[in-house]
C-alpha positions in Angstrom: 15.0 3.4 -106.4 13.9 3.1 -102.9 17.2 4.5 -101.6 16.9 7.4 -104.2 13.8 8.3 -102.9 15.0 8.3 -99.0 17.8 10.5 -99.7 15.9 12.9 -101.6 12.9 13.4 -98.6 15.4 12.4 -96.1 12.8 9.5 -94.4 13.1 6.0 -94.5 9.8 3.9 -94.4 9.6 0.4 -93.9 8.2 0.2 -97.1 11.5 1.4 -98.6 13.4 -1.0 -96.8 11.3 -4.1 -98.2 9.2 -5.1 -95.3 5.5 -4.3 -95.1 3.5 -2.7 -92.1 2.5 -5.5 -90.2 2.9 -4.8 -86.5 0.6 -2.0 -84.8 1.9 1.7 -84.3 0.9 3.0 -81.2 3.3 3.3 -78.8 4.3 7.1 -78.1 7.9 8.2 -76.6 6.9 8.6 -73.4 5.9 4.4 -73.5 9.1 3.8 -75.5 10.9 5.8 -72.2 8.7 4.0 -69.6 9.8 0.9 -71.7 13.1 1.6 -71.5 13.4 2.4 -67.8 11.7 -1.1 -66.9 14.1 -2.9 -68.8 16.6 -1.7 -67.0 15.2 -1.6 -64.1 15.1 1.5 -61.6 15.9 -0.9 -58.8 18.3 -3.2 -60.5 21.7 -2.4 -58.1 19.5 -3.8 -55.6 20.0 -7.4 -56.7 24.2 -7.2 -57.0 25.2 -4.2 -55.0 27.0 -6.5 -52.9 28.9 -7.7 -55.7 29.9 -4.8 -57.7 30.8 -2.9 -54.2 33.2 -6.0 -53.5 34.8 -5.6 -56.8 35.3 -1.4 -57.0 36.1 -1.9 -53.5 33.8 0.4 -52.3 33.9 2.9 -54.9 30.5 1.3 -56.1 29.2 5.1 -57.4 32.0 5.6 -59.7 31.4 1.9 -61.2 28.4 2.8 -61.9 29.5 6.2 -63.4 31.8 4.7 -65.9 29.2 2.3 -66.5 26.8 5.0 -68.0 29.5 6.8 -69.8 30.5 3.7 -71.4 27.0 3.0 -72.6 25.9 6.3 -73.6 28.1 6.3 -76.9 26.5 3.0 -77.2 23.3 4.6 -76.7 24.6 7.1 -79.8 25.2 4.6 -82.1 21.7 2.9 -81.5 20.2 6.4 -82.3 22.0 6.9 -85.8 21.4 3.5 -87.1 17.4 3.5 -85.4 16.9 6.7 -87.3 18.6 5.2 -90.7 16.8 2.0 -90.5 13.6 2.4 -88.5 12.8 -1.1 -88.7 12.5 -3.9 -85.7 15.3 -6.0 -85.0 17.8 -3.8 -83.5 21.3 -4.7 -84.0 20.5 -7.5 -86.0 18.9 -5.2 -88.8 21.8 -2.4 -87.8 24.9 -4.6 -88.9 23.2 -6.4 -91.3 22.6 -3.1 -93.4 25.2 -1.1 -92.1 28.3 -3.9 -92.5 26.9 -6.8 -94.8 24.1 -9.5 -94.5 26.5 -11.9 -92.9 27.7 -9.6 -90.6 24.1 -9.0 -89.5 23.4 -12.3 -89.2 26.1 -12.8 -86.5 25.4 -9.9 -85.0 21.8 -10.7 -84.6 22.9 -14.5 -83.2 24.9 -13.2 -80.6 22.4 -10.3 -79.5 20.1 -13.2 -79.3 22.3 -14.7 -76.5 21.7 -11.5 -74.2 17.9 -11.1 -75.2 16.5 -15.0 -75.1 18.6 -16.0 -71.8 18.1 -12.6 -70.1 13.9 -13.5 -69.4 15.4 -16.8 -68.0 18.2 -14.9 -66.0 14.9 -12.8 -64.5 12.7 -15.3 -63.5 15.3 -17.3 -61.6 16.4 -14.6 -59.5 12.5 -13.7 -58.9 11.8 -16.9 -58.0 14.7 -18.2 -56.3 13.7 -14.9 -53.6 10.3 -15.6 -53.8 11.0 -19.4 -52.7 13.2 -18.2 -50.0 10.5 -16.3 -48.5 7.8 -18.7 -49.0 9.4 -22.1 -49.0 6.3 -23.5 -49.1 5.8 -22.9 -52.4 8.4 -24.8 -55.5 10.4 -22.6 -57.2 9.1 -24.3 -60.0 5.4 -22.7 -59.2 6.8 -19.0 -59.4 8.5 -19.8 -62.7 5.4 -21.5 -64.4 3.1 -18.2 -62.5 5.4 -15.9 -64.2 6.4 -17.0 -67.8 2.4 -17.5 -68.0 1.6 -13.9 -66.8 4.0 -12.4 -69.2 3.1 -14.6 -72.3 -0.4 -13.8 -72.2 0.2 -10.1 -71.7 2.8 -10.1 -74.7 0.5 -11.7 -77.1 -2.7 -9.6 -75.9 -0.6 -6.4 -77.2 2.3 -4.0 -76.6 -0.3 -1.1 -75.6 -1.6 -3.8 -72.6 2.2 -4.0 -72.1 2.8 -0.2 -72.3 0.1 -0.1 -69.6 1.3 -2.6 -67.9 4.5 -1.0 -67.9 3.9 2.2 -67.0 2.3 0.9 -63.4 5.3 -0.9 -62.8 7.6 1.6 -63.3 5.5 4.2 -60.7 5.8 1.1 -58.1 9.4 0.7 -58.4 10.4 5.1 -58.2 8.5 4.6 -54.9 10.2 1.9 -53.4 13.6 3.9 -54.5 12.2 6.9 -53.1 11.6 5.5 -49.9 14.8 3.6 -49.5 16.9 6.8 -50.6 15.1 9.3 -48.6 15.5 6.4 -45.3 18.8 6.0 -45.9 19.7 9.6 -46.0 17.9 9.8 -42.6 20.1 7.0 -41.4 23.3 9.1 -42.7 22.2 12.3 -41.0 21.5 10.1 -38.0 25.0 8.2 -38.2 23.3 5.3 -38.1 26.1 2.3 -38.4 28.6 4.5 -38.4 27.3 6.1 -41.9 28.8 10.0 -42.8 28.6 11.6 -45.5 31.6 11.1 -48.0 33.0 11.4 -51.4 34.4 7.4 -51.0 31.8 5.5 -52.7 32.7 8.0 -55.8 36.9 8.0 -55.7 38.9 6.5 -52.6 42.3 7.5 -53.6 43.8 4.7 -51.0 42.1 2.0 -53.4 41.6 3.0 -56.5 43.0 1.8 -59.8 41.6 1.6 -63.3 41.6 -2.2 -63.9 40.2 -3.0 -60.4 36.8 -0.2 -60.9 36.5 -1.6 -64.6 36.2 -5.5 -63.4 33.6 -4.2 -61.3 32.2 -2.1 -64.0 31.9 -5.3 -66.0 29.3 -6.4 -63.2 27.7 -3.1 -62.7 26.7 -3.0 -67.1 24.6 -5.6 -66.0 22.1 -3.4 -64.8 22.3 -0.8 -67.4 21.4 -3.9 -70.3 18.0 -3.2 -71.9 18.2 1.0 -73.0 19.0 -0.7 -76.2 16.0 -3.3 -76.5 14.1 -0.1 -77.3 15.3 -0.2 -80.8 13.2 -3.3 -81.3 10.1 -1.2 -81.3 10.8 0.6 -84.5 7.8 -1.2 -86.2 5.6 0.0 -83.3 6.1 3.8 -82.8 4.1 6.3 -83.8 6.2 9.3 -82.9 8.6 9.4 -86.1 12.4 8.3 -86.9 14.4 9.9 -83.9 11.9 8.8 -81.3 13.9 5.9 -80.8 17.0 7.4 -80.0 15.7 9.9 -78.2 14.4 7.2 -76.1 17.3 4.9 -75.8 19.1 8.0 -74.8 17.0 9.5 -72.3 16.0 6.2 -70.2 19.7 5.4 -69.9 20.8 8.9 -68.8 17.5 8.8 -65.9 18.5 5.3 -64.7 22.0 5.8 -64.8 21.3 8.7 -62.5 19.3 6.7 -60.3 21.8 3.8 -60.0 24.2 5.9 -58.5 22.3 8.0 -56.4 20.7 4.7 -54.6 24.3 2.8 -54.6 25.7 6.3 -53.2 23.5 6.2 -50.4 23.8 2.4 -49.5 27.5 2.8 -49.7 27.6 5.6 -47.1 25.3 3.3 -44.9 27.7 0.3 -44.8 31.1 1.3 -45.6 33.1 -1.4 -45.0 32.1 -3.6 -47.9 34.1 -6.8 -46.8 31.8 -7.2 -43.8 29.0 -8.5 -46.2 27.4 -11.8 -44.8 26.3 -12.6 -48.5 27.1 -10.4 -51.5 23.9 -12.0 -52.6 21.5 -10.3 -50.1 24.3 -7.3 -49.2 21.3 -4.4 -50.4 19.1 -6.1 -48.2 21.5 -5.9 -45.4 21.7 -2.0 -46.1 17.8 -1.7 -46.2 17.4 -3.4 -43.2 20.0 -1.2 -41.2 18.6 1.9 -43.0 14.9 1.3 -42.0 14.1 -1.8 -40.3 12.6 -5.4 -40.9 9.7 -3.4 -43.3 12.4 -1.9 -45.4 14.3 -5.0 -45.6 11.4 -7.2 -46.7 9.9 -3.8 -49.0 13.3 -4.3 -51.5 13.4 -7.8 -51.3 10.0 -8.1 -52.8 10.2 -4.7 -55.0 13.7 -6.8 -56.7 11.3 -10.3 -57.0 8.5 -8.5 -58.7 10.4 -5.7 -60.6 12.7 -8.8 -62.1 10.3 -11.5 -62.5 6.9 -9.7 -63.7 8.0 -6.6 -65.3 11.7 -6.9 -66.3 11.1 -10.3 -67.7 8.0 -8.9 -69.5 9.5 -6.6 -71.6 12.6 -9.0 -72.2 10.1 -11.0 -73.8 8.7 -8.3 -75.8 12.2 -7.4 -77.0 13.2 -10.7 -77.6 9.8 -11.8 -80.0 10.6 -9.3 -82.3 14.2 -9.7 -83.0 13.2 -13.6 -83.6 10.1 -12.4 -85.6 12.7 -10.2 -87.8 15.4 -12.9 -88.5 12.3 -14.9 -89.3 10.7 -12.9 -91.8 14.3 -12.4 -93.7 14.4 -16.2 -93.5 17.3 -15.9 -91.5 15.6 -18.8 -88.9 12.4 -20.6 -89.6 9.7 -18.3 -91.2 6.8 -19.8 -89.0 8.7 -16.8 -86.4 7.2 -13.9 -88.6 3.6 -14.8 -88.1 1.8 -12.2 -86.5 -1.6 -12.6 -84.7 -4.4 -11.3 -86.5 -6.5 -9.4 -84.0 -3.7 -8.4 -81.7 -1.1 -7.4 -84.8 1.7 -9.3 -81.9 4.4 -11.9 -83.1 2.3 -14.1 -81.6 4.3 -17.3 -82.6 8.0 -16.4 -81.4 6.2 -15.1 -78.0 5.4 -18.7 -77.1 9.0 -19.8 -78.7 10.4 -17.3 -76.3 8.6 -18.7 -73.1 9.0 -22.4 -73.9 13.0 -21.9 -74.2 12.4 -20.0 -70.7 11.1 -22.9 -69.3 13.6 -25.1 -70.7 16.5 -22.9 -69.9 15.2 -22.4 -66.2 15.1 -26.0 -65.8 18.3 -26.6 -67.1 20.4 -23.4 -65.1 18.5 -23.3 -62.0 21.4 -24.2 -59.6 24.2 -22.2 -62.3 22.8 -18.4 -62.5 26.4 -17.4 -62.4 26.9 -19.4 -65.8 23.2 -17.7 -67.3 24.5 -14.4 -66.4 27.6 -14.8 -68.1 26.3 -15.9 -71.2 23.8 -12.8 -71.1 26.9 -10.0 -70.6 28.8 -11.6 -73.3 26.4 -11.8 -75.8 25.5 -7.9 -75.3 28.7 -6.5 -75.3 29.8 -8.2 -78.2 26.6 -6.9 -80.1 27.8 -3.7 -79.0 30.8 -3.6 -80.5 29.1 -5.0 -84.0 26.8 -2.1 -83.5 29.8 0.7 -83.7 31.4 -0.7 -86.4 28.3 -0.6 -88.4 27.7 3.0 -87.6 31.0 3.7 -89.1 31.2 1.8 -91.8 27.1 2.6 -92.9 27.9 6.0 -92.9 31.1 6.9 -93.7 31.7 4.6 -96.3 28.7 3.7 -97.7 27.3 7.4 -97.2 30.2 9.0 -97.5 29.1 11.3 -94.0 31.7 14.3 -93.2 30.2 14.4 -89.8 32.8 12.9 -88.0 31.5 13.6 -84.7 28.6 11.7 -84.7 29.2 9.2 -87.3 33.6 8.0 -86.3 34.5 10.0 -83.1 31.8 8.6 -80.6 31.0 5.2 -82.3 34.9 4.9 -82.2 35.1 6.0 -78.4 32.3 3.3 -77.2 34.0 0.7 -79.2 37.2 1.1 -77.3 35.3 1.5 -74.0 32.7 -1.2 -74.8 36.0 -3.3 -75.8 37.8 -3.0 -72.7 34.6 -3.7 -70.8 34.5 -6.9 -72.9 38.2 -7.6 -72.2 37.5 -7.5 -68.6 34.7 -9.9 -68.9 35.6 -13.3 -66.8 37.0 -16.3 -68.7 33.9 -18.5 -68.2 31.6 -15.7 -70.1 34.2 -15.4 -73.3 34.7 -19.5 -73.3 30.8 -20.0 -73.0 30.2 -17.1 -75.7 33.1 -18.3 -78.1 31.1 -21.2 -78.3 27.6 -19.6 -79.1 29.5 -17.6 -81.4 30.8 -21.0 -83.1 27.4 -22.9 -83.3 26.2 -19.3 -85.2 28.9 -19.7 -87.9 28.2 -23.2 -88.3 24.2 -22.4 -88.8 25.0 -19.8 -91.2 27.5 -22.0 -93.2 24.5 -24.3 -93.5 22.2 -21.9 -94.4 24.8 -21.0 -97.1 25.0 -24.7 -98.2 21.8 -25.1 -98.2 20.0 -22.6 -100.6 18.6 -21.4 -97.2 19.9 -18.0 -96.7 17.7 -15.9 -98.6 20.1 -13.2 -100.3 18.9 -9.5 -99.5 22.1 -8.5 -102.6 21.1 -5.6 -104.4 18.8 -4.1 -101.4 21.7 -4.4 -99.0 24.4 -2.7 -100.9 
């Protein structure tokens, strides 16, 4: 009956879908965009420049390129399924409608790999930088400083983290506008040798395909978040396509930004094998480009931008994916509850940053390892995520819009895929085995009476 009635006015309310209203609807699309951009992270080449310009060989613009491309079918996909199931947990829900309960449940275990490791991920790096520059100070301090900050402003509410947000974001386009504006100084200047040239886009004396897509594989990185967006459904007030107008627009501005900053940096230091340390390779450039100031400006821009408000809206993201599995009974129910003043999944907000500590604790000297586990476990939700849009619509719906609903969902599954393929072998061995653990849970769920059957609704 409910799916009658969607059909025939063309909107689909949570209501319809089973779930009652519970979290607060306030957030508009410009918060949704501001949200988007943080998660990514305006600045976010800063932190592995030196990396993904070692592996494209200096063609670290064209990595990036590809990188957006790549992600912007993704970014598609997310905006069909958001606007057929406006509902929070985002790829979880998507395959879990779109394919089959199972399905979803698989999807929404390996998405969880990327979203409840990725706060972790941030507040290493922050801290790690942070301890380097004041070694007075455990790295243990920063982590405990910036878990607590983020929990409290989670639970308190997501406009105090719209807010929050939106001054981050300012702080971060200025720091980029500095360093890009210095560095094309330094160019016109010929400082270190800098001119300008088409290189860090297409270097016909280096380039080949599998060499720029192992680097791309690195670069994606930066461009994970646009999609933790769709967790928000519950929480926007500006109707069904504000999502994907969101998801679509944030990743189209930062991927713009990424490779107008990486352009820049390239031209500044061309000869990428003269690094000291991939690690602080950016901060190398900023300090050519502009001096000690510049230098130590980016290195505490990347600190805060990962570590306060990076990590914060990972933590946002993250909540209500566990708060959605938990309300279909799909992990313990306790995840669902939802603060009473505040209307905030209070309860899987406190999960999230007592598995941050943990996982800090227990990966602070092997970010290499937490980073790989984060790429696999969002690229492989990807590729759920296209197979869903395909199969929801065409053959559940029964959609003649090819376009939208098989051509592009089909093109960022092959890209996505290849991306995947070019992951390292320690981020599919390390996945494979998350991925085995989540068929074993849901095998137990199965043989347990646990696994609450959504049947008829789903179909």
């Amino acid at each position: 009956m409910a799916q009658m009635e969607a059909k025939q006015t063309g909107q689909i309310t949570i209501e319809q879908l089973g779930y009652k209203q519970e979290l607060k609807r306030s957030l508009s699309f410009l918060d949704l965009l501001i949200y988007g951009l943080v998660f990514m992270v305006p600045i976010a080449p800063f932190g592995i420049y030196g990396y993904v310009a070692e592996g494209s060989k200096g063609m670290v613009a064209l990595a990036y390129l590809i990188g957006m491309i790549g992600m912007i079918f993704t970014a598609l996909s997310y905006a069909r399924m958001s606007e057929a199931f406006p509902i929070a947990g985002s790829v979880y829900s998507y395959a879990q409608r779109g394919i089959n309960e199972h399905v979803g449940f698989i999807a929404g275990w390996v998405i969880l790999l990327d979203y409840i490791f990725v706060p972790a991920l941030l507040y290493l790096v922050s801290a790690a930088a942070l301890a380097d520059i004041v070694p007075q100070i455990p790295i243990y301090v920063w982590l405990v400083l910036f878990i607590g900050i983020n929990t409290v402003i989670n639970i308190l509410g997501i406009e105090i983290t719209a807010r929050a947000n939106k001054i981050i974001v300012i702080l971060e386009l200025i720091v980029l506008a500095i360093f890009v504006v210095t560095g094309i100084i330094a160019v016109a200047k010929g400082v270190n040798g800098a001119q300008f040239s088409f290189k860090p886009l297409y270097d016909p004396h280096h380039f080949s395909m599998g060499m720029v897509m192992g680097a791309v594989s690195i670069a994606v990185l930066s461009f994970l978040g646009f999609d933790a967006i769709s967790t928000l459904a519950e929480e926007t007030k500006g109707g069904k396509k504000s999502i994907g107008k969101a998801i679509v627009f944030s990743l189209l501005t930062v991927g713009v930004l990424f490779i107008i900053q990486t352009w820049v940096a390239a031209l500044i230091w061309p000869d990428y094998t003269t690094f000291k340390n991939a690690d602080v390779a950016f901060y190398q450039i900023a300090e050519i480009a502009g001096g000690s100031w510049l230098k130590w400006t980016t290195i505490l821009a990347t600190a805060f931008s990962w570590g306060i408000a990076n990590a914060l809206v990972a933590q946002a993201a993250i909540s209500r994916i566990l708060y959605s599995m938990g309300r279909d009974r799909k992990l313990p129910k306790i995840l669902s509850k939802v603060h009473p003043e505040f209307q905030t999944p209070y309860v899987s907000t406190i999960i999230v940053a007592v598995i941050s500590l943990i996982v800090t604790t227990v990966f602070a000297s092997q970010i290499d390892k937490l980073a790989s586990l984060v790429n696999f476990g969002a690229l492989t939700a990807f590729l759920f995520l296209h197979v869903s849009v395909i199969n929801y619509f065409l053959r559940k719906q029964g959609s003649k819009d090819y376009l939208n609903h098989l051509l592009f969902p089909l093109i960022g599954l092959v890209i996505i895929g290849y991306v995947w393929y070019s992951l390292d072998p320690l981020s599919k061995k390390l996945g494979l085995i998350w991925l085995a653990i989540g068929l074993v849970y849901l095998l137990f769920l199965k043989f347990t009476n646990k696994d609450s059957s959504f049947g008829d609704e789903l179909q």
